[in-house]
DSSP file (Angstrom, degrees, kcal/mol; ACC not computed):
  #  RESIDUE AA STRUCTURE BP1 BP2  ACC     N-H-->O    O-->H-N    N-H-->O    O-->H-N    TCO  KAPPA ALPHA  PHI   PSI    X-CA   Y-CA   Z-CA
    1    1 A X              0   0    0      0, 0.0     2,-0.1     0, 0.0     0, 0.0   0.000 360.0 360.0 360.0 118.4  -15.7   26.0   51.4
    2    2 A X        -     0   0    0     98,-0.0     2,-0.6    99,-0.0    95,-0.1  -0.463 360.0-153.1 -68.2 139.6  -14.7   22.8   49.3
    3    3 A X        -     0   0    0     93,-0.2     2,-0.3    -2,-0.1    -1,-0.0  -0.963  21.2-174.2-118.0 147.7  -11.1   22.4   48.7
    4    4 A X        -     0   0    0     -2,-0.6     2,-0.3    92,-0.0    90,-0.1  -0.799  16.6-132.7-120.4 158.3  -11.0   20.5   45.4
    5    5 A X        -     0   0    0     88,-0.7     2,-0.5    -2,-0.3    92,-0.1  -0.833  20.1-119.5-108.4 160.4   -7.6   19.0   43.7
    6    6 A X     >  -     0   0    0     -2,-0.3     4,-0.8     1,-0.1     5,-0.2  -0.851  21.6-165.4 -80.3 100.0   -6.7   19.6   40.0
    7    7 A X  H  > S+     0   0    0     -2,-0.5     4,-0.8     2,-0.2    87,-0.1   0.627  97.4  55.7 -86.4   7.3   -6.5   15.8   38.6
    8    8 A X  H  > S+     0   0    0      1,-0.1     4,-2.1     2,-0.1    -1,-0.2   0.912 111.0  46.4 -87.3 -60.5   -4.7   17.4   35.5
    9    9 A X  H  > S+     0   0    0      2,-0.2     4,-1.5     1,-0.2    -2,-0.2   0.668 115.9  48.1 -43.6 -24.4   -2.0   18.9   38.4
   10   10 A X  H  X S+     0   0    0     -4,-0.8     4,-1.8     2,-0.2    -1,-0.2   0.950 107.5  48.1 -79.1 -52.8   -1.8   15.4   40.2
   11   11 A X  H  X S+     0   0    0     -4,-0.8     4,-2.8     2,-0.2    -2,-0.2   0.825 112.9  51.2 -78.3 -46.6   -1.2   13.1   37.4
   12   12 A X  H  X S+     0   0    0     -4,-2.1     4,-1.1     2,-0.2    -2,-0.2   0.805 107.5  52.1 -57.6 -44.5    1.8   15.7   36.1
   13   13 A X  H  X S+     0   0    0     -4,-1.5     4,-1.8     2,-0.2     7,-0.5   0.809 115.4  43.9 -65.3 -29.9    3.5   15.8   39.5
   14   14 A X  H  < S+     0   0    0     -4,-1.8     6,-0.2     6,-0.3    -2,-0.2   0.960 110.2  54.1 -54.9 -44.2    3.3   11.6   39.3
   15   15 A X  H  < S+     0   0    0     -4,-2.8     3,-0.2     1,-0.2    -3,-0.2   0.864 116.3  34.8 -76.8 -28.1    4.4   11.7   36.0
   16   16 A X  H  < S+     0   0    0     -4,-1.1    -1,-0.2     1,-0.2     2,-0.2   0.810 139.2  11.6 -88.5 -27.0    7.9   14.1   37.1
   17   17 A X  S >< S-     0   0    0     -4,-1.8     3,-1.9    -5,-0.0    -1,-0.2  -0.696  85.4-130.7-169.2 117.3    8.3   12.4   40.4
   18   18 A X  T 3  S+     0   0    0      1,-0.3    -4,-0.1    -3,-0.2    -3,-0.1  -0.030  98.8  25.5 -51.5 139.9    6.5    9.3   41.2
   19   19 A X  T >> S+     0   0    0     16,-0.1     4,-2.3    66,-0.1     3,-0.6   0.070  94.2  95.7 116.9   4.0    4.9    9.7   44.5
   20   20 A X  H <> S+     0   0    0     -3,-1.9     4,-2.4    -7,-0.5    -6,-0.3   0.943  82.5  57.2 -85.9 -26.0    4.8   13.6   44.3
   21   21 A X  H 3> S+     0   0    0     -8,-0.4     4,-1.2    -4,-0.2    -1,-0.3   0.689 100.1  52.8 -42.8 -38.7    1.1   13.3   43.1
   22   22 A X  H <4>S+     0   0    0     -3,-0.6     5,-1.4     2,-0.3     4,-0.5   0.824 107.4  52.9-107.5 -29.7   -0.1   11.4   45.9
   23   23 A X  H >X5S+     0   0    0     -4,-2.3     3,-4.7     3,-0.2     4,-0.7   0.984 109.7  51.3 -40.4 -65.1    1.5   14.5   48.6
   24   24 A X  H 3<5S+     0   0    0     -4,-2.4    -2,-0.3     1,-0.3    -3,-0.2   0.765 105.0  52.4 -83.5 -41.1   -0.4   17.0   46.6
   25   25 A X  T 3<5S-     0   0    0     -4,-1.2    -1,-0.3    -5,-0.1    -2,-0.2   0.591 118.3-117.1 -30.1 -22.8   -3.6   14.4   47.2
   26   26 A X  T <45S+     0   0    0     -3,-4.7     2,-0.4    -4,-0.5    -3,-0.2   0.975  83.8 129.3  64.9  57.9   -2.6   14.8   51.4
   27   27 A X     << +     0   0    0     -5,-1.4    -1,-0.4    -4,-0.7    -2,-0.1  -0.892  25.8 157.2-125.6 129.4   -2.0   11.1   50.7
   28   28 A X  S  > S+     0   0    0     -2,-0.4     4,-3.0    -3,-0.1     3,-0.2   0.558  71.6  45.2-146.3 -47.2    1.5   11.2   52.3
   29   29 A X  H  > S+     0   0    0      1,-0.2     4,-3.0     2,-0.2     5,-0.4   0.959 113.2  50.0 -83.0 -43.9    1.8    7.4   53.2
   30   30 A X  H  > S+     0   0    0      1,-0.2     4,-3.3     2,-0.2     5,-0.3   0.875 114.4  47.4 -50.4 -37.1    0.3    6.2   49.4
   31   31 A X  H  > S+     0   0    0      1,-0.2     4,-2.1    -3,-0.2     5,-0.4   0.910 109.2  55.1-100.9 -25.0    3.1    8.8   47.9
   32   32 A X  H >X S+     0   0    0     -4,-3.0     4,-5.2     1,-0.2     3,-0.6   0.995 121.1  32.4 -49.1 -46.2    6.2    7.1   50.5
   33   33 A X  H 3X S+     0   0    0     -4,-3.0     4,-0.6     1,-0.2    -2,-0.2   0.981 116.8  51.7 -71.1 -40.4    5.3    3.8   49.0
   34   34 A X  H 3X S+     0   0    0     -4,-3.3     4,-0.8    -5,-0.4     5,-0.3   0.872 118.8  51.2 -57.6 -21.2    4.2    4.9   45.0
   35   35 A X  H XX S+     0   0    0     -4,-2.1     4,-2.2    -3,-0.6     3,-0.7   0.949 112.3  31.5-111.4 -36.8    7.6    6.6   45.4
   36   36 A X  H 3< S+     0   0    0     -4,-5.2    -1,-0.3    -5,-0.4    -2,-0.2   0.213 116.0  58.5 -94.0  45.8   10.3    4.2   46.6
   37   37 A X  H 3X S+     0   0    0     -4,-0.6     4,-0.6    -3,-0.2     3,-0.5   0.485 114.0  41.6 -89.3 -21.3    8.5    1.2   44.8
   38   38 A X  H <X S+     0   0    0     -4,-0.8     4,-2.2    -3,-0.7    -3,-0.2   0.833 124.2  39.2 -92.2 -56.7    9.1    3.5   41.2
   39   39 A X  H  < S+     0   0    0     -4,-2.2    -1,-0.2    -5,-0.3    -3,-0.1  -0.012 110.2  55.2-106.5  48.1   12.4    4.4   42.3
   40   40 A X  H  > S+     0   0    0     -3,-0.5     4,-2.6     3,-0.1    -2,-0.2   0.422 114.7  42.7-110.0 -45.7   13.2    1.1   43.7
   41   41 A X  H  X S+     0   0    0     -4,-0.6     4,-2.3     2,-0.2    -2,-0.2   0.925 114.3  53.7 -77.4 -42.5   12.3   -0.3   40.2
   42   42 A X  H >X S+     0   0    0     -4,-2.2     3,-1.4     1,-0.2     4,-1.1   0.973 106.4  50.3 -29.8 -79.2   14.2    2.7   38.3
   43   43 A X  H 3> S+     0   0    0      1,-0.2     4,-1.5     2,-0.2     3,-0.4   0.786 109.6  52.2 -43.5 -51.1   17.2    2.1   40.1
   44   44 A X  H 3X S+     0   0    0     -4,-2.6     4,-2.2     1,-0.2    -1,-0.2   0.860 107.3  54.4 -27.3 -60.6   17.1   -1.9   39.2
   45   45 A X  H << S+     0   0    0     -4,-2.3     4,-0.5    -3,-1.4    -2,-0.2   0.595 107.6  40.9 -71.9 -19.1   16.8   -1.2   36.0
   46   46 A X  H  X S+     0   0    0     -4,-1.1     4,-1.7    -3,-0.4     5,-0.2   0.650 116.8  55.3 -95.7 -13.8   20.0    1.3   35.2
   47   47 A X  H  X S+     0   0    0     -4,-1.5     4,-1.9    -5,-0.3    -2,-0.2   0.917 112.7  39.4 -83.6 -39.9   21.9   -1.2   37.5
   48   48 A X  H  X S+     0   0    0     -4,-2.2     4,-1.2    -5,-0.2    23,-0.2   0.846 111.9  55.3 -68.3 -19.2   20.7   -4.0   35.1
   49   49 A X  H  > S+     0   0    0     -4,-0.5     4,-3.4     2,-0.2    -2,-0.2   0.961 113.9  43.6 -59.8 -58.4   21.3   -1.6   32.0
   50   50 A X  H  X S+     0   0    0     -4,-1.7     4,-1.6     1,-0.2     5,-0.4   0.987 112.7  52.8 -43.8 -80.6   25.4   -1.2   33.5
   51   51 A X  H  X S+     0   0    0     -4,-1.9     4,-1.0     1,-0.3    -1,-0.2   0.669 115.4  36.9 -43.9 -37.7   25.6   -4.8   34.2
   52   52 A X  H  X S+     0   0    0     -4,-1.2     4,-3.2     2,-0.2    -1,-0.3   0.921 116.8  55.0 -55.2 -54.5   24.5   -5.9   30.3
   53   53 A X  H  X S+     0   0    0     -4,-3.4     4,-2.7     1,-0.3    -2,-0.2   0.810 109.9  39.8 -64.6 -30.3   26.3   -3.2   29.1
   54   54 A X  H  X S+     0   0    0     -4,-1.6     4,-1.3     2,-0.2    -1,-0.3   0.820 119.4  54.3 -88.2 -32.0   29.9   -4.4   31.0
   55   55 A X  H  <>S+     0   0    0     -4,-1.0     5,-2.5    -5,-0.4     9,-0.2   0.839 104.8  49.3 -55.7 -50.8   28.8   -7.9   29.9
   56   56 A X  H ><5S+     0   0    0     -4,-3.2     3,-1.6     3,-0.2    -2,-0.2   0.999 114.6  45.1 -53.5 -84.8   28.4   -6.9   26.4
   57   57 A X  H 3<5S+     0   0    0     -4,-2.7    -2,-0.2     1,-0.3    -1,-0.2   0.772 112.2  48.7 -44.3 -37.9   31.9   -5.2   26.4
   58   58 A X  T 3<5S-     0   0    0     -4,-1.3    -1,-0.3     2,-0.1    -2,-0.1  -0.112 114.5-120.5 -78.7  19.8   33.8   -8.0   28.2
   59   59 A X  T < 5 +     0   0    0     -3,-1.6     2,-1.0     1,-0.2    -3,-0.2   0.507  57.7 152.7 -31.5  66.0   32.1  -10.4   25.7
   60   60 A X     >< -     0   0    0     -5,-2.5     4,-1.8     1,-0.2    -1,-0.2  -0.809  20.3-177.3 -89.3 100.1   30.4  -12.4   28.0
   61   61 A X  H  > S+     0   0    0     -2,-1.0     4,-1.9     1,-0.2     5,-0.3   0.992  79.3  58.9 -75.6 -53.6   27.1  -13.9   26.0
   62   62 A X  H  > S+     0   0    0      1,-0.2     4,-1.3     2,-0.2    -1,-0.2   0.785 112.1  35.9 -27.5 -60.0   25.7  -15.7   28.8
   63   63 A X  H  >>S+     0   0    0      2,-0.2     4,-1.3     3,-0.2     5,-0.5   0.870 110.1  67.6 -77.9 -45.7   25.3  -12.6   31.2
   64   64 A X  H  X5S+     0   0    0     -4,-1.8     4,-1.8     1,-0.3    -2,-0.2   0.895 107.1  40.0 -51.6 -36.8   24.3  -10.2   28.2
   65   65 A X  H  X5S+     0   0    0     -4,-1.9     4,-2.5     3,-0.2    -1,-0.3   0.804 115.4  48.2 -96.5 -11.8   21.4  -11.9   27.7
   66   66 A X  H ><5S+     0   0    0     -4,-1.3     3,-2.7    -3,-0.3     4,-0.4   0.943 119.7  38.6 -42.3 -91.1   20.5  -12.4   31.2
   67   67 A X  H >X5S+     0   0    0     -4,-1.3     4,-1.6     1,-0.3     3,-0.8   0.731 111.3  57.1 -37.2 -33.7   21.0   -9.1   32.2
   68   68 A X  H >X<S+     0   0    0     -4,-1.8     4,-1.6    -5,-0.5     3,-1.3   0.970 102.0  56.0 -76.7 -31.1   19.8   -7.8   29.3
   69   69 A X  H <X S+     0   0    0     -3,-2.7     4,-1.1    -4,-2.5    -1,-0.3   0.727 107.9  53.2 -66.4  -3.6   16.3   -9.6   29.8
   70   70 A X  H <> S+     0   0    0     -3,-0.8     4,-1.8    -4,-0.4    -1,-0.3   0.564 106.1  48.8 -74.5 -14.7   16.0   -8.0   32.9
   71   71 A X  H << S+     0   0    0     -4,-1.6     4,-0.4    -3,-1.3    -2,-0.2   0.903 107.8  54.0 -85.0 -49.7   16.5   -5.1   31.6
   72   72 A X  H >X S+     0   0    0     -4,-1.6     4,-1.0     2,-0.2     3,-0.5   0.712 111.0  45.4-134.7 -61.5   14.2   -5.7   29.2
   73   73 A X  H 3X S+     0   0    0     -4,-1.1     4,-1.2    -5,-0.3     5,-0.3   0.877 103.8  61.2 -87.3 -27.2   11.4   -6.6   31.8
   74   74 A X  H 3X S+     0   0    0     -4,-1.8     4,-1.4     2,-0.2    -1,-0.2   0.739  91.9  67.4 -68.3  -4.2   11.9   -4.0   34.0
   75   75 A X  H <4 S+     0   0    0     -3,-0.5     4,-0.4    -4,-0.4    -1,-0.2   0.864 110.0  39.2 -66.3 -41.3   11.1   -1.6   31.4
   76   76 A X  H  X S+     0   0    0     -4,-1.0     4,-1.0    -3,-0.3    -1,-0.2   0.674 110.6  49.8 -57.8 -30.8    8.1   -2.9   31.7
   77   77 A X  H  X S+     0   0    0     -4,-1.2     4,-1.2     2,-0.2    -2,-0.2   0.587 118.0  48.8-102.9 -28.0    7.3   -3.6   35.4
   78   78 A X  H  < S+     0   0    0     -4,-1.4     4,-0.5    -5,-0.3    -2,-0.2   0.694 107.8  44.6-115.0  16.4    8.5   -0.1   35.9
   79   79 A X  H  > S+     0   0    0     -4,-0.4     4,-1.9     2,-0.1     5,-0.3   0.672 115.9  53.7-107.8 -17.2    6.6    2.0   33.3
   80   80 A X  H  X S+     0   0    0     -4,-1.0     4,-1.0    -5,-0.2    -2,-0.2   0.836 111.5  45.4 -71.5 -20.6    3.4   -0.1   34.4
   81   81 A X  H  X S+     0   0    0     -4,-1.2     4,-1.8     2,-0.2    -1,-0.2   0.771 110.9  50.4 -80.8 -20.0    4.2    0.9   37.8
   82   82 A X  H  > S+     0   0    0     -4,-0.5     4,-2.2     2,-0.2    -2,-0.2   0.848 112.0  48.7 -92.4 -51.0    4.8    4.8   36.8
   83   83 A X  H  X S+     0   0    0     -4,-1.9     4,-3.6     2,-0.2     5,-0.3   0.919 115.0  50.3 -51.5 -37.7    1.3    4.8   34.8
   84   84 A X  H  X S+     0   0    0     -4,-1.0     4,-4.1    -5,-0.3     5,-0.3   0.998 110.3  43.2 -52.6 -68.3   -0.3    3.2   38.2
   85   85 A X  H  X S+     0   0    0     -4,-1.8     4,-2.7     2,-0.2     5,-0.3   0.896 115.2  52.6 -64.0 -31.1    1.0    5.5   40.5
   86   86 A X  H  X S+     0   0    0     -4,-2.2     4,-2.9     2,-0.2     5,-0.4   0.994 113.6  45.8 -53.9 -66.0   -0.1    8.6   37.7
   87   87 A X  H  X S+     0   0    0     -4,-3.6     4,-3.6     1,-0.2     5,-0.4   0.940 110.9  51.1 -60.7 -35.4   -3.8    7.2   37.6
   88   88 A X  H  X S+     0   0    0     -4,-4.1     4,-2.6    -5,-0.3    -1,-0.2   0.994 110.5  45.4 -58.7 -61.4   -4.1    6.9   40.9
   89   89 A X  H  X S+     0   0    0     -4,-2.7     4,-2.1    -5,-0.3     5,-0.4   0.955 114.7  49.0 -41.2 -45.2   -2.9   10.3   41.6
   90   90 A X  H  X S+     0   0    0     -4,-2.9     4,-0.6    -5,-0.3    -2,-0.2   0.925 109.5  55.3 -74.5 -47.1   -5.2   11.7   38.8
   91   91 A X  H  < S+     0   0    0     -4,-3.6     4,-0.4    -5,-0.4    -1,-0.2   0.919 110.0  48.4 -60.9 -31.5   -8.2    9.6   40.4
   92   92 A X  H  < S+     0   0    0     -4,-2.6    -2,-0.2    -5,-0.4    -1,-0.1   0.803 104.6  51.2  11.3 -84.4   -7.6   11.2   43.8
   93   93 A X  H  < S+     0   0    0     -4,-2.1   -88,-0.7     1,-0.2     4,-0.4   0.394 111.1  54.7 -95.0 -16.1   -7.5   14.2   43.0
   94   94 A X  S  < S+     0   0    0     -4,-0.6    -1,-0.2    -5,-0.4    -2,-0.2   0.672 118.9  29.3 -74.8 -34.4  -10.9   13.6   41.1
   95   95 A X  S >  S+     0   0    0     -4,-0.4     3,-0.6     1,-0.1    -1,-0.3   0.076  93.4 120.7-128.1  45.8  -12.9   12.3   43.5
   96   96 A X  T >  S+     0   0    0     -3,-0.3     3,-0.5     1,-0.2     4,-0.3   0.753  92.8  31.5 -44.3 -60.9  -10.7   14.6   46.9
   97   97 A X  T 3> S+     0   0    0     -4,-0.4     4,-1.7     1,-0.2    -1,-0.2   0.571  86.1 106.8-119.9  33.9  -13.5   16.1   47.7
   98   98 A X  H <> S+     0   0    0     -3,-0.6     4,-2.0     2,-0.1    -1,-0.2   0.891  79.4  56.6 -40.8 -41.8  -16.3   13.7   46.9
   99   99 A X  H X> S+     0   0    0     -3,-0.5     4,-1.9    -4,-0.3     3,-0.8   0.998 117.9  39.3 -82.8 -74.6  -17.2   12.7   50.9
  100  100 A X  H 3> S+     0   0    0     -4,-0.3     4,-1.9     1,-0.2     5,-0.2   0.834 110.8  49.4 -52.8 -34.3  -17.8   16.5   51.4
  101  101 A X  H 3X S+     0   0    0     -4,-1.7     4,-4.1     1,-0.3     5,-0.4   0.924 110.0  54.9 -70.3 -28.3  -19.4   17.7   48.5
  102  102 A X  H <X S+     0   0    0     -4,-2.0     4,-1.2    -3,-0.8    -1,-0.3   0.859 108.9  53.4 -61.7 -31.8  -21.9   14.7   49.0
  103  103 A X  H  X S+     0   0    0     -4,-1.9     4,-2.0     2,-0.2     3,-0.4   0.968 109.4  42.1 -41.4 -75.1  -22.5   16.1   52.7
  104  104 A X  H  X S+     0   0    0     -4,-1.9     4,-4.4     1,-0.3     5,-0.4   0.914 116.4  56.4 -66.1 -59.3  -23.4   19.6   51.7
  105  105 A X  H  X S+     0   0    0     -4,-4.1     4,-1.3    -5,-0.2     6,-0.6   0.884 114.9  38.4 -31.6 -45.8  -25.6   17.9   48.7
  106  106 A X  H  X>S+     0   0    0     -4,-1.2     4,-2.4    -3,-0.4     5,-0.5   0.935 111.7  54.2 -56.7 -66.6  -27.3   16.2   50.9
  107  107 A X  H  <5S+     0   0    0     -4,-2.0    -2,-0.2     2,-0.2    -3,-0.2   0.810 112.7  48.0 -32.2 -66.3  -27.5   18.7   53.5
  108  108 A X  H  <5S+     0   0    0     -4,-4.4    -2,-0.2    -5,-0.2    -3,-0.2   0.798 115.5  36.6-111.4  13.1  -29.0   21.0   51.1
  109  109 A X  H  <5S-     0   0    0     -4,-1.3    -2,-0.2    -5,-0.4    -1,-0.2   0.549  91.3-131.7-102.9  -5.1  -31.7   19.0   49.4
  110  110 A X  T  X5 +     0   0    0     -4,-2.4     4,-0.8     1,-0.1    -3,-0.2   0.752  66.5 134.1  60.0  18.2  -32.8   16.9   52.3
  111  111 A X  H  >< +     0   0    0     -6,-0.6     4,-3.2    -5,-0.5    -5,-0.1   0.847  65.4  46.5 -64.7 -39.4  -32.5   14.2   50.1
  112  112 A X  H  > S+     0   0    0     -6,-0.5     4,-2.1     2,-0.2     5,-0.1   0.868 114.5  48.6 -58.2 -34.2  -30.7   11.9   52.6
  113  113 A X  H  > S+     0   0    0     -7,-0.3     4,-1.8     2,-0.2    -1,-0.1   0.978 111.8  52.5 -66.1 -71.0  -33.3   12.7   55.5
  114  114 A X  H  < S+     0   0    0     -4,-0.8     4,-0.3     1,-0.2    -2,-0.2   0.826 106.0  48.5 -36.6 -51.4  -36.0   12.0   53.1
  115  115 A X  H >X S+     0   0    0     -4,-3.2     3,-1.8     1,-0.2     4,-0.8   0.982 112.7  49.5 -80.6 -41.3  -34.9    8.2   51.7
  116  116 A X  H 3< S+     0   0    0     -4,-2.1    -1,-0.2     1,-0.3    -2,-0.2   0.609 101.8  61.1 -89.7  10.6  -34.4    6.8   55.2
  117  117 A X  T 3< S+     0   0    0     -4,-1.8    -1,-0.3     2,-0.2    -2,-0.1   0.588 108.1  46.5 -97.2   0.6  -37.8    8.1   56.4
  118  118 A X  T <4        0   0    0     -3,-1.8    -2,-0.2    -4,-0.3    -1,-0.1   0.321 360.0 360.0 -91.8  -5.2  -39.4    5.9   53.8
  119  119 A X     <        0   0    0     -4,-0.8    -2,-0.2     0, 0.0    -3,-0.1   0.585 360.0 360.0-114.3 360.0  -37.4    3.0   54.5
């Protein structure tokens, strides 16, 4: 029996909590790292959000706009990092049971037997 993954299923558990796509893949080490690099970057970013924001109130211009361009680029670095870790889960899960299904294809057309006895 082929066990196939759902890439629809994969990509929606990345999307609610990064790394949880790559468990349901039985990729366990990809989902430690997809998930505290996502919620390494999270975490960055509301600490850089606080720090503009106390900057802002204290009326410090100099630090508001530091912080706040960090803030500003980690929105970015970490919603390209949250789409990554989604398409990878959702490619996975897509090709999860390539290796076998090509076996048993193989297996039962006697195609593989067949090209290396002409070459």
């Amino acid at each position: 029996m082929i066990v196939r993954r759902n890439p629809g299923a994969a990509l929606l558990r990345s999307a609610v909590l990064p790394g949880w796509g790559q468990f349901y893949n039985d990729e366990p080490l990809k989902g430690v790292v997809f998930g505290t690099f996502e919620l390494g970057l999270l975490s960055w970013l509301i600490a850089e959000h606080i720090a503009s924001e106390e900057a802002r109130n204290n009326n410090d211009e100099q630090a508001y706009l530091l912080h706040s361009q960090r803030r500003l680029d980690l929105i970015w670095y970490t919603s390209a990092a949250w789409l990554f870790g989604m398409l990878d889960a959702y490619v996975d899960a897509y090709l999860y049971s390539f290796s076998t299904e090509n076996e048993v294809f193989e297996r039962e057309t006697g195609l593989a037997a067949a090209f290396f006895i002409h070459f």
